[in-house]
VEXPAVEX-47509 format. One record per residue (C-alpha): x, z, y; residue number from 1. Coordinates in pm, whole numbers. Each point is the difference from the previous one (the first is absolute). Example, Ala and Ser with C-alpha at 12.3 -4.5 7.8 and 13.67 -1.06 7.14 Angstrom:
2
+--------+--------+--------+-----+
:     c1 :     c3 :     c2 : seq :
+--------+--------+--------+-----+
:   1230 :    780 :   -450 :   1 :
:    137 :    -66 :    344 :   2 :
+--------+--------+--------+-----+
***
This chain:
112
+--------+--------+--------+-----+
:     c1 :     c3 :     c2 : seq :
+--------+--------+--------+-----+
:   9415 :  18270 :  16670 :   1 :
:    -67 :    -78 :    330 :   2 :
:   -210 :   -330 :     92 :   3 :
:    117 :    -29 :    375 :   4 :
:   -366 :   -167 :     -8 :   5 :
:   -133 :    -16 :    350 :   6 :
:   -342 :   -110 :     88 :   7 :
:   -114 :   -176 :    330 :   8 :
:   -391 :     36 :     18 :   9 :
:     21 :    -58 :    375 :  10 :
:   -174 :   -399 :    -29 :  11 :
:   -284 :    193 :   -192 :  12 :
:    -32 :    282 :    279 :  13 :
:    -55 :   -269 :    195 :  14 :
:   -234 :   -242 :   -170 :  15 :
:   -210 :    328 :    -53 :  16 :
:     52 :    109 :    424 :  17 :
:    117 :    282 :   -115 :  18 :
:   -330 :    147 :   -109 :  19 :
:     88 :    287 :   -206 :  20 :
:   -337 :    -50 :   -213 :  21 :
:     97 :   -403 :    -77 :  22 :
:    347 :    130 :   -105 :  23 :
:    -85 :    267 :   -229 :  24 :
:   -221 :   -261 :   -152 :  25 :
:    295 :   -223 :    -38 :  26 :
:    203 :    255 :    -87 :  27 :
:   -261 :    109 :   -285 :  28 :
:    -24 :   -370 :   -124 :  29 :
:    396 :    -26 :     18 :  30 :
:     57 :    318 :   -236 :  31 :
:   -250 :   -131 :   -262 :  32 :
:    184 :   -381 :     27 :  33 :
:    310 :    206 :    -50 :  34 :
:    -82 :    243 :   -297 :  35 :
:   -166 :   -357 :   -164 :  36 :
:    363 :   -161 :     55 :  37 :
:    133 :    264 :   -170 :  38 :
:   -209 :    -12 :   -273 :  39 :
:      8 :   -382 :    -45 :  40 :
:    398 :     36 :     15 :  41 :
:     25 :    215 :   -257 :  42 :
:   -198 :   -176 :   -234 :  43 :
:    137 :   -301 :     39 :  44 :
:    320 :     93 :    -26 :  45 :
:    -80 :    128 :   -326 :  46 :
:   -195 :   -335 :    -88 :  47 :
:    264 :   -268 :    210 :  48 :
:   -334 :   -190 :     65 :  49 :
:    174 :   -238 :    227 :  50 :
:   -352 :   -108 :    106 :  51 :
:   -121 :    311 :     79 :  52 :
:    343 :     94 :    204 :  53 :
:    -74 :   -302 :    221 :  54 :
:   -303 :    119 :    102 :  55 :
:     97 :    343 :     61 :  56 :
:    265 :   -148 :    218 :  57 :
:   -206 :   -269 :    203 :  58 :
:   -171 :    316 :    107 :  59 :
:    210 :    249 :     60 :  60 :
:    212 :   -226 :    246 :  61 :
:   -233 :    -19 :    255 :  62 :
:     59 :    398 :     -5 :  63 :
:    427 :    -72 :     35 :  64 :
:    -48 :   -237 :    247 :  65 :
:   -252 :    198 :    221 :  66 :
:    149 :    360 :     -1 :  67 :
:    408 :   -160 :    -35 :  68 :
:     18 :    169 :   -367 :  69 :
:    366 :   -168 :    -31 :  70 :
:     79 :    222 :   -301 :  71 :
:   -297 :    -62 :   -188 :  72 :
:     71 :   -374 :     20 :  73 :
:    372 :     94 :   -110 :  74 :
:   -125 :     95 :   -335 :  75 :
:   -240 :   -222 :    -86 :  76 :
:     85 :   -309 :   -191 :  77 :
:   -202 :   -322 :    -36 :  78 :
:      9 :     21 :   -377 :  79 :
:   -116 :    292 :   -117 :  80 :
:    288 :    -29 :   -321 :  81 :
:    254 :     89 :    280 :  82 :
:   -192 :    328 :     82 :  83 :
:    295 :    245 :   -162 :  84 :
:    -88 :    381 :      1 :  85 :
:    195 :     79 :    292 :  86 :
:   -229 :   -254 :    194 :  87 :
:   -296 :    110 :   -133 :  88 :
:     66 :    364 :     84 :  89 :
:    117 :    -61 :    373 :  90 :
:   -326 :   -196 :     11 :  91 :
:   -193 :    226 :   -145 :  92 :
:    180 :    305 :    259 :  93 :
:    -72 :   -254 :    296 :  94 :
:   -370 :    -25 :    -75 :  95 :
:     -9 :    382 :    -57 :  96 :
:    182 :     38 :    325 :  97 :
:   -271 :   -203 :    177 :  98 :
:   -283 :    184 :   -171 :  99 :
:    128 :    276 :    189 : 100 :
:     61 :   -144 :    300 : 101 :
:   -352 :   -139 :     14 : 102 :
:    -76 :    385 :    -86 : 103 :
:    133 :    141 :    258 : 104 :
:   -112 :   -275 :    295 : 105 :
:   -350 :     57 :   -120 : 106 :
:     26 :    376 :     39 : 107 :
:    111 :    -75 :    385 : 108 :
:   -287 :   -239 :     52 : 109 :
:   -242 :    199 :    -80 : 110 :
:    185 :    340 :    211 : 111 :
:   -182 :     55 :    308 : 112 :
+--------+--------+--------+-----+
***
């Protein structure tokens, strides 16, 4: 399954004037935001904590907005009861798919 999941990071290359150190940093506190998403997704979808779902989405919007994660927003319902498995799972593969993303921009921040 492909996600056709692109990623803009260019507003945060800027904010951080391209400093390779300030973006692996970001990058570093992006993949552990990510790998919690993941986490809190998967419980909750186990759960349906609708509470809990809000929260995890209040949050993780700033990331769709920010870095134009279109697909992401695709799959996410407001209430988590409308989370089906085919959702979940191409929300889960999007999150994955930014994990390594992240990944890999780190490893060419920190190439000199």
């Amino acid at each position: 399954m492909s996600t056709n999941c692109k990623i803009n990071l260019e507003p945060s290359y800027e904010q951080y004037d391209y400093d390779q150190k300030k973006m692996a940093n970001f990058l570093s506190m992006l993949q552990d935001e990510f790998n919690n998403y993941i986490s809190r997704i998967e419980a909750v979808y186990e759960s349906k904590n609708q509470k809990e779902w809000e929260a995890i989405l209040h949050k993780i919007i700033t990331h769709i907005k920010s870095m134009k994660l279109n697909k992401l927003s695709e799959v996410l319902p407001e209430k988590i009861e409308d989370l089906d498995e085919v959702s979940f799972r191409k929300a889960i593969n999007i999150l994955s798919y930014c994990l390594c993303y992240f990944r890999v921009e780190t490893l060419s921040n920190s190439a000199d």
